[in-house]
C-alpha positions in Angstrom: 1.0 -131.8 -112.9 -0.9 -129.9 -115.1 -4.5 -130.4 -115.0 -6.8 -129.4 -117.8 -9.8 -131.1 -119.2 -9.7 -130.4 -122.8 -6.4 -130.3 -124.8 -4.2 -127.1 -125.4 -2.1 -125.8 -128.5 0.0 -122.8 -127.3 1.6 -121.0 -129.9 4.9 -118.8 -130.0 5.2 -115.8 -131.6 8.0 -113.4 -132.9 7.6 -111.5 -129.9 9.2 -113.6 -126.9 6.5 -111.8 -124.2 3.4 -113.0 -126.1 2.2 -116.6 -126.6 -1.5 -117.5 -128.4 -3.6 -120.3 -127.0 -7.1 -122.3 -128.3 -8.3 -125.8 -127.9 -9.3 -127.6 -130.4 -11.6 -129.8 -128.5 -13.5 -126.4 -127.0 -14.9 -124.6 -130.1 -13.9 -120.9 -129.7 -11.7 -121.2 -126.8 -9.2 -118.9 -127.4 -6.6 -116.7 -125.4 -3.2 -115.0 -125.1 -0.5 -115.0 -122.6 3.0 -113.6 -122.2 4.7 -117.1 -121.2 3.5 -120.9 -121.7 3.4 -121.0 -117.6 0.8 -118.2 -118.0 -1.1 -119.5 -120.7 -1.3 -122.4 -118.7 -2.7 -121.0 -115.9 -4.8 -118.0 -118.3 -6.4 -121.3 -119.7 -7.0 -123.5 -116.6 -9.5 -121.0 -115.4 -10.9 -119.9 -119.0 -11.8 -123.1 -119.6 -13.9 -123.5 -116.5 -15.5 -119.7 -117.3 -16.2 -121.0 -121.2 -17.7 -124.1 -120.1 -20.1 -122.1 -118.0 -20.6 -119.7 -120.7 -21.7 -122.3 -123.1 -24.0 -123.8 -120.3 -25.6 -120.8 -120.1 -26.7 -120.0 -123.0 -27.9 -123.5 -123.8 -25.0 -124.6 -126.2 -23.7 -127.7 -126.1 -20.4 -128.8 -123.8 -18.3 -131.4 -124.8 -17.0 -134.1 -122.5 -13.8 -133.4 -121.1 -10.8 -135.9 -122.6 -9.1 -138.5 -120.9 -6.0 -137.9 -122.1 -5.5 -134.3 -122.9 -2.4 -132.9 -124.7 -0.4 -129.4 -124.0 1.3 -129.0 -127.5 3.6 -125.8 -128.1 4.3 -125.0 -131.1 5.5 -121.8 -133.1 2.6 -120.1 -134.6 2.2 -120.0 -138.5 4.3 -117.7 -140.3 6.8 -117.7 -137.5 10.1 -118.9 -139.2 12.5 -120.7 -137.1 16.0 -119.1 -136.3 18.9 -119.8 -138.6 
């Protein structure tokens, strides 16, 4: 089970070792990774440090949502193979 409070968008790359993450539902959560089970875990615990981050210095925190998503996806400009 994965277990995340906001929804993820993990992107492919040309590079098969490096993967791009953000949530849309976090405003300027953002991180890399060099598979999707490490992006994953890389943003299980960022979320939790951004979260705290934003609490910190007074900046709103959006609620966490019910139903979030895991999307993966190739990032843009990546062409698909032939």
């Amino acid at each position: 089970m994965i277990s995340l409070p906001y929804s993820l968008v993990i992107e492919a790359t040309e590079d098969p070792s490096f993967f791009g993450f953000y949530s849309n539902d976090l405003e300027g959560f953002t991180g890399i990774g060099n598979s999707v089970d490490d992006c994953l875990y890389k943003a299980r615990w960022g979320m939790e440090e951004h979260v705290a981050l934003l609490r910190e210095h007074n900046l709103p925190v959006p609620p966490p949502v019910a139903d979030p998503r895991v999307v993966i996806q190739n990032s843009k400009g990546v062409s698909p193979a032939a």
